[in-house]
N, C-alpha and C positions, 0 to 999 in steps of 0.2 A: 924249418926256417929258424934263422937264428939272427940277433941283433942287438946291439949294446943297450944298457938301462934307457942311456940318455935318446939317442937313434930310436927305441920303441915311441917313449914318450914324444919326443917331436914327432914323428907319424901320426899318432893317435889327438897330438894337439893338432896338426894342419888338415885332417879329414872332419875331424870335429867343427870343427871354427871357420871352413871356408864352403860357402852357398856354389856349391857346381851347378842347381836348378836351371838357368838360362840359359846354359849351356846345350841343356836337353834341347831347349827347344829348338835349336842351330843344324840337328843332326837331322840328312838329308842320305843317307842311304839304309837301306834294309837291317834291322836290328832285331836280334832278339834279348830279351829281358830273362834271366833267370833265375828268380829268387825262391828260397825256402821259404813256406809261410810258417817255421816257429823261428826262423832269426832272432836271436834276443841282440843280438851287436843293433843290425840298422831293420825293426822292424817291417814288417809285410807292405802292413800300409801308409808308411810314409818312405817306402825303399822302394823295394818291388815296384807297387802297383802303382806308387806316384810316379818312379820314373818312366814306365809305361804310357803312362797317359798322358805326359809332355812330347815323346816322341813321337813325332805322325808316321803312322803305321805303324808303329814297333810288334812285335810280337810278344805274348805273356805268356810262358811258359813255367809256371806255378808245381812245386815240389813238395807235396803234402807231409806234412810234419817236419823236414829237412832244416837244419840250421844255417847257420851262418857260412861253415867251409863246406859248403857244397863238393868244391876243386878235390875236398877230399874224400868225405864220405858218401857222395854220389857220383863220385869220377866216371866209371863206364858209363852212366846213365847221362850224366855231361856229355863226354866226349862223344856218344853216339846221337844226342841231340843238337851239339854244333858240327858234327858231319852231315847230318839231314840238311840244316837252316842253310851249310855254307853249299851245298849240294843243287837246292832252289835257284841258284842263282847265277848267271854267265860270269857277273862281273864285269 
């Protein structure tokens, strides 16, 4: 991924600075949750496991030791757990 000084910084200022919390609780279809529990960017327990627990039914699918880009250093272990979760389901 690639992006200019200023593009990174405005990114990292509008996920920093804006409360998506309420949102969670709005969501009204099957969801799974995927986070690494060593995340150092948005830790475990106020990422992961809180988004979890605002979403009614969400599912918590916890990465032991895993960081932050998942997308990349657990790709197949991803991609074969959002083919199961989307597999669950008729749609």
């Amino acid at each position: 991924m690639q992006a200019g000084h200023r593009n990174a910084y405005e990114c990292v200022a509008a996920f920093s600075a804006t409360d998506f919390r309420t949102d969670l609780d709005t969501f009204d279809i099957p969801t799974l949750v995927i986070p690494g529990d060593d995340d150092q960017a948005v830790p475990f327990e106020v990422g992961g496991r809180a988004s979890a627990a605002r979403i009614k039914n969400a599912e918590l699918k916890v990465y032991p030791g895993a960081p932050h880009g998942i997308t990349d250093t657990h790709r197949e272990r991803l991609g074969n757990d959002l083919l199961a979760f989307l597999n669950t389901y008729d749609g």
